[in-house]
SELUMFI-594058 format. One record per residue: residue number from 0; z, y, x of N, C-alpha, C, O in turn. Coordinates in steps of 0.02 Angstrom, whole numbers. Example, Ala and Ser with C-alpha at 12.3 -4.5 7.8 and 13.67 -1.06 7.14 Angstrom:
<pts>
   num      n_Z      n_Y      n_X     ca_Z     ca_Y     ca_X      c_Z      c_Y      c_X      o_Z      o_Y      o_X
     0      390     -284      660      390     -225      615      390     -165      660      423     -166      712
     1      354     -112      642      357      -53      684      394        2      645      402       57      670
</pts>
This chain:
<pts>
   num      n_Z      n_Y      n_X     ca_Z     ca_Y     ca_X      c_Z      c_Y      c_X      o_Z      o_Y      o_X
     0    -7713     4807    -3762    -7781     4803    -3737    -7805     4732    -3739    -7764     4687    -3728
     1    -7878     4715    -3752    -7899     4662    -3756    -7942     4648    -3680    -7959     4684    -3633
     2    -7949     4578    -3694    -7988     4565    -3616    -8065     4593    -3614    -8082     4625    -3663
     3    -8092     4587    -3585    -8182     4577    -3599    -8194     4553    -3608    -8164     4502    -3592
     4    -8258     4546    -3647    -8290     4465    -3693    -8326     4440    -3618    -8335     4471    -3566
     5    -8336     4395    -3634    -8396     4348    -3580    -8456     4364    -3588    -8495     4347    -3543
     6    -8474     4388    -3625    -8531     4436    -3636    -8532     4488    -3555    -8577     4497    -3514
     7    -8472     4510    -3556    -8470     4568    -3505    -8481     4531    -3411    -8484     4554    -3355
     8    -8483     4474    -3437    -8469     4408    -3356    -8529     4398    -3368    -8549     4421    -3314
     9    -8588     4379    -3400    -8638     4342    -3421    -8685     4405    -3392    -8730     4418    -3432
    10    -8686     4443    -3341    -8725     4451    -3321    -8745     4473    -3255    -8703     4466    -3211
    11    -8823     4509    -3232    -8836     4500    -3163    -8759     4508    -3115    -8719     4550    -3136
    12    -8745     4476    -3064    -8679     4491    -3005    -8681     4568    -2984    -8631     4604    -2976
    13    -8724     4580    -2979    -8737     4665    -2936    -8697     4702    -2994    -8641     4724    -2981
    14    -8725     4708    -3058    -8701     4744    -3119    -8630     4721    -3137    -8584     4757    -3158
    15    -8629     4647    -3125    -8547     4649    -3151    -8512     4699    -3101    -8483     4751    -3117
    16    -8521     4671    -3035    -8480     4714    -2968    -8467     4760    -2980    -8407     4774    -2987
    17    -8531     4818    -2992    -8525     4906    -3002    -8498     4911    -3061    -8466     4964    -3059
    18    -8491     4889    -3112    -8431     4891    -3191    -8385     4850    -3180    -8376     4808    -3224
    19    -8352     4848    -3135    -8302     4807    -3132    -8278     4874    -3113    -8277     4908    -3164
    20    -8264     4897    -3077    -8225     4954    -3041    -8201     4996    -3076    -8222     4976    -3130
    21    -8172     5041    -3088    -8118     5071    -3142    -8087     5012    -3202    -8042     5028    -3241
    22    -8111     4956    -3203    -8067     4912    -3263    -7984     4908    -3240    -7958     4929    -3188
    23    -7954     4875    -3296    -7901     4864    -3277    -7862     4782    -3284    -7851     4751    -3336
    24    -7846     4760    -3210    -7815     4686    -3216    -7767     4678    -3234    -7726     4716    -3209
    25    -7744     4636    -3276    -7682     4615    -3312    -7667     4571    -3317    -7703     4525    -3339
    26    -7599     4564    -3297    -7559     4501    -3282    -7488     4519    -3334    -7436     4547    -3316
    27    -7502     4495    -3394    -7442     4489    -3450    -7385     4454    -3423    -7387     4402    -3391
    28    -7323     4493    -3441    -7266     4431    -3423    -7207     4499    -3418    -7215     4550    -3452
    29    -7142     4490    -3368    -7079     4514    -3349    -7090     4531    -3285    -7066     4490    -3247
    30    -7123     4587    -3252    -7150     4639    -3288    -7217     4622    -3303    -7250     4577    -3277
    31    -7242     4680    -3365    -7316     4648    -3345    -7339     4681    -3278    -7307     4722    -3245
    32    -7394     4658    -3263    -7411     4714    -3174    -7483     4730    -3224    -7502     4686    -3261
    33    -7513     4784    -3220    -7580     4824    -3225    -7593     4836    -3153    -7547     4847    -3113
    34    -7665     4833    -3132    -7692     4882    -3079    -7760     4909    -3086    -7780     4878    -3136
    35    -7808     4948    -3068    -7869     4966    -3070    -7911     4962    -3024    -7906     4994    -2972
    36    -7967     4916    -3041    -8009     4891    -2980    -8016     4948    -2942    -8021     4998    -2976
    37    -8017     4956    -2878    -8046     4997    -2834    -8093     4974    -2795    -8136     5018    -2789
    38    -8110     4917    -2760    -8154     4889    -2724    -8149     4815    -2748    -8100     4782    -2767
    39    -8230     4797    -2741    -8277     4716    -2746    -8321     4717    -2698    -8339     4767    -2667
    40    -8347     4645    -2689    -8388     4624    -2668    -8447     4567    -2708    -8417     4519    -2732
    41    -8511     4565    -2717    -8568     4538    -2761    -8562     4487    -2706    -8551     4502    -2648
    42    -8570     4415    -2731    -8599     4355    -2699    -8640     4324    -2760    -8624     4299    -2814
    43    -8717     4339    -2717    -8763     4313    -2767    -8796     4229    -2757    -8851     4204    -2747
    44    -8751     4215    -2763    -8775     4125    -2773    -8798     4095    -2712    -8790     4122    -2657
    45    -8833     4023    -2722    -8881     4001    -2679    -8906     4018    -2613    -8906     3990    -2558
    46    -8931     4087    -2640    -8993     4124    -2591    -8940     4163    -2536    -8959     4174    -2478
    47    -8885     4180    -2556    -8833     4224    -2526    -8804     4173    -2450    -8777     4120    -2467
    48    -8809     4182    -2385    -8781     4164    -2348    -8715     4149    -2348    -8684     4099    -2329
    49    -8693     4221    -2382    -8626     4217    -2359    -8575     4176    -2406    -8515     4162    -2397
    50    -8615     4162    -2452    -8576     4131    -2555    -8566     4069    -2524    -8590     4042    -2474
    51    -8507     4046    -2584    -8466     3969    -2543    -8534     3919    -2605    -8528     3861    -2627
    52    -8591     3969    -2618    -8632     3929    -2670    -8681     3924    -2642    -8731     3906    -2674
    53    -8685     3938    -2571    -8758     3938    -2550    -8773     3845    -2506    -8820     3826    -2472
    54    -8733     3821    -2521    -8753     3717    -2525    -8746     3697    -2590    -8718     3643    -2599
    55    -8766     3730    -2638    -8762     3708    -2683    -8670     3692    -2742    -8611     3709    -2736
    56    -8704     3658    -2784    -8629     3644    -2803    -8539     3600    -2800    -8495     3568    -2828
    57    -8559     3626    -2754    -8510     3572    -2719    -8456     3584    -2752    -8445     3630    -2793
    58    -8405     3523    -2725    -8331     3509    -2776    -8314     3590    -2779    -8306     3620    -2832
    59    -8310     3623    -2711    -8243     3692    -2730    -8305     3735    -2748    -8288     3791    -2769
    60    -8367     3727    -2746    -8407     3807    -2758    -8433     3775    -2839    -8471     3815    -2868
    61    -8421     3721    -2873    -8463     3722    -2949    -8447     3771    -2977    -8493     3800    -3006
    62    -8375     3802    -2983    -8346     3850    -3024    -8407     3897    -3015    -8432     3886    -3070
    63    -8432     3923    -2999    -8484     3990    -2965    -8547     3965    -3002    -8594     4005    -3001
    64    -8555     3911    -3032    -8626     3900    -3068    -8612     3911    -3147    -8659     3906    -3187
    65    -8549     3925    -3168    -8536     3942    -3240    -8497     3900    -3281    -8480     3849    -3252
    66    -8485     3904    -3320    -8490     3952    -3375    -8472     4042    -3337    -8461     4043    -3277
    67    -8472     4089    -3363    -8461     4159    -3333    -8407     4158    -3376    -8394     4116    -3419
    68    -8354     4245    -3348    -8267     4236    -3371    -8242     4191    -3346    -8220     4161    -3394
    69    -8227     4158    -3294    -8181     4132    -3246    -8156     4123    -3174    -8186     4107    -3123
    70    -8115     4133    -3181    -8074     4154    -3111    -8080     4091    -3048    -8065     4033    -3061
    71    -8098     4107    -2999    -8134     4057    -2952    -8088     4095    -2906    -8093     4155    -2894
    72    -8028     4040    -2876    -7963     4079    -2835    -7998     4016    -2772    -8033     3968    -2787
    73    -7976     4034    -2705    -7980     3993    -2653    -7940     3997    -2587    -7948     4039    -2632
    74    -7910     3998    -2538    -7873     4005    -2480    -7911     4016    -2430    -7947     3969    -2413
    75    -7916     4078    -2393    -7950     4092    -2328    -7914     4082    -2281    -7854     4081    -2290
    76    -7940     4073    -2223    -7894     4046    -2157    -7840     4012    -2163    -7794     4020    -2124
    77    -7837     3963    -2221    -7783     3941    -2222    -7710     3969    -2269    -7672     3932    -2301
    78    -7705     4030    -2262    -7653     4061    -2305    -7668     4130    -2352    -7626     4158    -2385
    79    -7712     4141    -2348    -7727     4190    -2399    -7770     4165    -2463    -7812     4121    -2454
    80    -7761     4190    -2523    -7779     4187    -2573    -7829     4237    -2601    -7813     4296    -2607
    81    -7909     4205    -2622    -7936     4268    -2661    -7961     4235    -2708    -7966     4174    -2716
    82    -7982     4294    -2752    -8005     4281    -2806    -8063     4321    -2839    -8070     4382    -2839
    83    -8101     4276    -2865    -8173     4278    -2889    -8186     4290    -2970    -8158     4255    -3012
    84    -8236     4350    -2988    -8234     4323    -3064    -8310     4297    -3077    -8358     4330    -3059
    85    -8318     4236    -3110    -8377     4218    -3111    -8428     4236    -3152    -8427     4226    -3212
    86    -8471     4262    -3125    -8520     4301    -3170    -8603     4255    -3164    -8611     4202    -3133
    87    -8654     4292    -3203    -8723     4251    -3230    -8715     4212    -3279    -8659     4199    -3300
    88    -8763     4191    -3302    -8773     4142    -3361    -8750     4061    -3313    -8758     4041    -3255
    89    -8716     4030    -3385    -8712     3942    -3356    -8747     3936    -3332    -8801     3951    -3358
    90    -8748     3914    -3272    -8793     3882    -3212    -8835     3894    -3178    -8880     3856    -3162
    91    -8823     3965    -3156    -8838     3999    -3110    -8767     4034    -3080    -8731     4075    -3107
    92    -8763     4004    -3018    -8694     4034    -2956    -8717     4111    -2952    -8774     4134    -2945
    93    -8651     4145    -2957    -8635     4200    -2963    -8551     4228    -2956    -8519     4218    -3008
    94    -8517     4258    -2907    -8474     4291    -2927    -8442     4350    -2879    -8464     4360    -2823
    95    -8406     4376    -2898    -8366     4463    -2874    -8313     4431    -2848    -8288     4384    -2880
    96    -8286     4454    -2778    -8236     4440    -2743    -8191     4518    -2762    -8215     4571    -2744
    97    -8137     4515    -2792    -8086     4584    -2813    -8057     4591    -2732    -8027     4546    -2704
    98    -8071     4647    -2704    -8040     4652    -2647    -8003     4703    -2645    -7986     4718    -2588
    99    -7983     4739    -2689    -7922     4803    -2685    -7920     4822    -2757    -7969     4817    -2794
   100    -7872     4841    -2773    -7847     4874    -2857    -7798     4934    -2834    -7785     4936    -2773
   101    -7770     4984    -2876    -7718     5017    -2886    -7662     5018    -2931    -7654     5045    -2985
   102    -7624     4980    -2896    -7558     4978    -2941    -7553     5038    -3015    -7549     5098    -3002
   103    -7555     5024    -3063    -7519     5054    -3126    -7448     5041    -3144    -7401     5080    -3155
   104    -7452     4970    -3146    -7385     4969    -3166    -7362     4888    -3177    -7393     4840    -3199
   105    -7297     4897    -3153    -7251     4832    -3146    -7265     4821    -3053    -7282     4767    -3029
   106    -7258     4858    -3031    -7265     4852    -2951    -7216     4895    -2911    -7216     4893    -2849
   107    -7180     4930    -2941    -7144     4976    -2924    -7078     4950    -2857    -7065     4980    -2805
   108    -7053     4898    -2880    -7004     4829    -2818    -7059     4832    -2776    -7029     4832    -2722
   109    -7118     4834    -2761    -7166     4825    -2702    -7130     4858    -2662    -7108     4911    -2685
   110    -7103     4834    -2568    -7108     4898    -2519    -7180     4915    -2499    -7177     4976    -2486
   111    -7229     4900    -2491    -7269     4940    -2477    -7323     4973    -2477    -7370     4933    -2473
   112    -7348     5043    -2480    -7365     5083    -2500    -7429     5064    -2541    -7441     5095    -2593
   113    -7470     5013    -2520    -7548     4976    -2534    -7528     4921    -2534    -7538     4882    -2488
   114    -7489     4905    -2599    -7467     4823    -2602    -7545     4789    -2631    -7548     4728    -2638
   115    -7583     4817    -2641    -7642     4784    -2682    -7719     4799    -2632    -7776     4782    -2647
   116    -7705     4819    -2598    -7773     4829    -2550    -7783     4789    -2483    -7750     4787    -2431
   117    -7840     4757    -2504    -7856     4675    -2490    -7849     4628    -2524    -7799     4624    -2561
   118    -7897     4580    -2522    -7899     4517    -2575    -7854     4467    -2571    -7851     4423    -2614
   119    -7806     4471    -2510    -7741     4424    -2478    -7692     4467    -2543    -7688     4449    -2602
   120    -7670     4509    -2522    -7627     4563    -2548    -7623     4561    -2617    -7574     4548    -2652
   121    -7703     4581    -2641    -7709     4573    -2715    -7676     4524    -2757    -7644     4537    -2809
   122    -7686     4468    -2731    -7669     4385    -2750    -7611     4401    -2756    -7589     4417    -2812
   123    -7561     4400    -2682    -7495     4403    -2690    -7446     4441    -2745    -7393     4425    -2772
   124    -7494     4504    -2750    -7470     4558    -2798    -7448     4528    -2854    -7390     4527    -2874
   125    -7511     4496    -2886    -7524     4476    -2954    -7492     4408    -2962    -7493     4380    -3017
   126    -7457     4375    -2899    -7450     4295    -2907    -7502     4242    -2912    -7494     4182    -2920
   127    -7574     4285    -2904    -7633     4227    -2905    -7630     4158    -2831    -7631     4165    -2770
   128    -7628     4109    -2865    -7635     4049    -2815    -7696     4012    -2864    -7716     4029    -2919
   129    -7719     3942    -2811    -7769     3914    -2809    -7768     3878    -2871    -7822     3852    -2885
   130    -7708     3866    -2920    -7671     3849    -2971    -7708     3889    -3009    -7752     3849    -3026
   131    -7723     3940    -3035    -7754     3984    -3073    -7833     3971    -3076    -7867     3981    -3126
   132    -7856     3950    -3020    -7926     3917    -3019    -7939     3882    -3086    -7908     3834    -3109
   133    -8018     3932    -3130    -8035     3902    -3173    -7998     3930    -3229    -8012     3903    -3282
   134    -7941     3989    -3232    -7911     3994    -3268    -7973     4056    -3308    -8010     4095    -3278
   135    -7967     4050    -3375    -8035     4102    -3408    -7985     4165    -3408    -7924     4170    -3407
   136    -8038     4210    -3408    -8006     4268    -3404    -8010     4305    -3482    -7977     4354    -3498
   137    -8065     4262    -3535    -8070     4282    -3601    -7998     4272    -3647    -7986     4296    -3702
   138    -7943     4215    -3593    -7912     4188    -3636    -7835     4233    -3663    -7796     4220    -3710
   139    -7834     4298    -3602    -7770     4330    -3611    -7696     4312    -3563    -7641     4340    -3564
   140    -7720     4258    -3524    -7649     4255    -3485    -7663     4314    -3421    -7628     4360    -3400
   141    -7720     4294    -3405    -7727     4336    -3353    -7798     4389    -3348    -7847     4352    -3346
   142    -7817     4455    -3346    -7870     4466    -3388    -7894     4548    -3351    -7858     4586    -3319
   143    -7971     4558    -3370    -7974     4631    -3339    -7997     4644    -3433    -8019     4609    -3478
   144    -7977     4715    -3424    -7996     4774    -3481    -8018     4812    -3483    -8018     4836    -3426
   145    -8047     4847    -3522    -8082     4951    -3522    -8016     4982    -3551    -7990     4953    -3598
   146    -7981     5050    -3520    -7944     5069    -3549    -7962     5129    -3587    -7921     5163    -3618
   147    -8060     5146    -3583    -8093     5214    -3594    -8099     5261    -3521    -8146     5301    -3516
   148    -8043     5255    -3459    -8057     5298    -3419    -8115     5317    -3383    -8108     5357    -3337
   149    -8173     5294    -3397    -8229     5307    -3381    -8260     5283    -3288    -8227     5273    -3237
   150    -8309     5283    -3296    -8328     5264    -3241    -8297     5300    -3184    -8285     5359    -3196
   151    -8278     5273    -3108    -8273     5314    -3052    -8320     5306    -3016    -8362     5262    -3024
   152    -8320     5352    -2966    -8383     5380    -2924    -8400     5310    -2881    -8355     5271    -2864
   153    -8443     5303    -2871    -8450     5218    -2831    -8487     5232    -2765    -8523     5281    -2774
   154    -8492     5208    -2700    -8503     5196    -2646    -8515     5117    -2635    -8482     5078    -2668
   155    -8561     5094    -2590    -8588     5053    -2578    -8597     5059    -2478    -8621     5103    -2442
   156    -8554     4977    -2459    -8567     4969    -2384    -8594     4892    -2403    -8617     4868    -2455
   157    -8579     4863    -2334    -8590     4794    -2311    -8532     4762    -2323    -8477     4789    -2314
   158    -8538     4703    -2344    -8464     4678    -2338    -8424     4638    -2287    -8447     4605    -2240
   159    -8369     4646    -2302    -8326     4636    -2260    -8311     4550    -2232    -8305     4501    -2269
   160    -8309     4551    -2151    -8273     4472    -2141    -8338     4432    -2129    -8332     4400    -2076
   161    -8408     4422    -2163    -8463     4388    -2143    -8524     4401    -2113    -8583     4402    -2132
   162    -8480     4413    -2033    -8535     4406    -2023    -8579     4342    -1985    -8621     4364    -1945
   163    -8578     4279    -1989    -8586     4225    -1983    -8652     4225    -2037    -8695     4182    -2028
   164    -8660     4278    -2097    -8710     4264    -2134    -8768     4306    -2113    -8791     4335    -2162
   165    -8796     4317    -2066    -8853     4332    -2027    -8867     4410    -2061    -8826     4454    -2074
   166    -8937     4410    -2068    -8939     4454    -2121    -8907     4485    -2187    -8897     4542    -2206
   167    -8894     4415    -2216    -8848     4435    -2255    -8780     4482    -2258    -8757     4503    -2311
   168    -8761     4492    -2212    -8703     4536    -2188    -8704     4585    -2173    -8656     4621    -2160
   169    -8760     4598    -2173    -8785     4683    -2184    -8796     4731    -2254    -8802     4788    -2276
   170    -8791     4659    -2270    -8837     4688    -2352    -8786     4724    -2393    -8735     4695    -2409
   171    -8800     4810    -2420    -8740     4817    -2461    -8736     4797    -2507    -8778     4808    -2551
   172    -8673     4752    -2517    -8645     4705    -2561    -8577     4729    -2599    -8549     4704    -2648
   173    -8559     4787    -2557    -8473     4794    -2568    -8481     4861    -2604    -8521     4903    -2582
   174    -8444     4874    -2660    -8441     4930    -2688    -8368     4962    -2684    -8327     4926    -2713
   175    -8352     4995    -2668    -8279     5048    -2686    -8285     5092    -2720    -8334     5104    -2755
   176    -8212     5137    -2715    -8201     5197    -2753    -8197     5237    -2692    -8162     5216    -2646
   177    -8237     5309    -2684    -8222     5324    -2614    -8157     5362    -2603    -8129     5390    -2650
   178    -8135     5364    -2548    -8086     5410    -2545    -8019     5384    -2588    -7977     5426    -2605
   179    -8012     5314    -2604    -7953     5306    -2624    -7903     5255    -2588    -7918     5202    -2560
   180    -7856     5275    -2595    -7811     5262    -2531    -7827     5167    -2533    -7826     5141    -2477
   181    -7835     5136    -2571    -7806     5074    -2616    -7869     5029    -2593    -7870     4970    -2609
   182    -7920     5057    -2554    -7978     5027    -2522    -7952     4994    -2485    -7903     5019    -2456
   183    -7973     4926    -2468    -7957     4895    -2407    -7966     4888    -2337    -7936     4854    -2296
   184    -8036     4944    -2329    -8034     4955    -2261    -8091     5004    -2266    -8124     5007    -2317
   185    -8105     5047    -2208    -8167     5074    -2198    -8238     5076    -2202    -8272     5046    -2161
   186    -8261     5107    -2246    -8322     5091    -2236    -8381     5048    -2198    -8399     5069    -2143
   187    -8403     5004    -2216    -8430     4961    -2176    -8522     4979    -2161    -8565     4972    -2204
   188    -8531     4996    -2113    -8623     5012    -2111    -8665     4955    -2130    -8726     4960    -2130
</pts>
């Protein structure tokens, strides 16, 4: 399987988010690991409260103004790892926080049951650290794909963790797969 062109990153955040979901992430290597997005979250730039782009471009948020196709990894509270794929045209901030996948394969040594649900988890799964920041996703080390399985059914809440962003934290931003175990948490109103 090949990656997605940047063509497929290069556009509005909302649309990447909702086609992101059934792809598949790939991490080549011993084993390789596959999983299938199940849940994102849209952070639309600037205007977005809750986006690490809304002061502009600062040292850790430039990644988010483009080029699109690249992986924008960062540390929450200190020890968790997530990761971003950067979407819009150069120079306009834009990107999808991956917050749950479903193991396919090379995960099997995992003990437990939802080794990939949550954006902490996800990271760990895959070995993503802050090291990977900036890494393109056009290039094949690390990469999402279409495998043909077709779209899954999509649901839309609020997202998760901000609410410090006023309004913004209401706004549905978060898309899942419903009803699949591999979500990271409950529905959010």
């Amino acid at each position: 399987m090949s990656a997605l062109p940047r063509g497929f990153y290069e556009r509005p955040t909302m649309d990447v988010a909702r086609d992101l979901l059934g792809k598949l992430l790939i991490r080549p290597g011993s084993p390789t690991r596959v999983a299938r997005v199940v849940e994102v979250e849209a952070y639309l730039g600037e205007r977005d409260l809750a986006s690490h782009a809304r002061r502009g471009p600062t040292p850790r948020a430039a990644i988010m103004f483009g080029p699109p196709g690249f992986l924008y990894v960062y540390l929450v509270y200190g020890m968790h790892h997530c990761m971003n794929v950067v979407t819009e045209q150069d120079g306009v901030a834009g990107a999808v926080l991956i917050r749950g996948a479903e193991p396919v394969a090379g995960f099997e040594s995992d003990e437990s049951r939802h080794p990939l649900a949550g954006p902490g988890r996800l990271c760990a799964g895959f070995q993503i650290t802050r090291g990977e920041n900036g890494l393109d996703l056009c290039a094949g080390e690390f990469f999402l794909a279409d495998d043909g399985a077709g779209r899954p059914r999509v649901k839309r809440s609020a997202r998760v963790g901000v609410a410090y962003a006023g309004a913004w934290a209401a706004r549905k931003l978060r898309f899942y797969v419903p009803g699949n175990p591999h979500v990271s948490g409950r529905p959010r109103r």
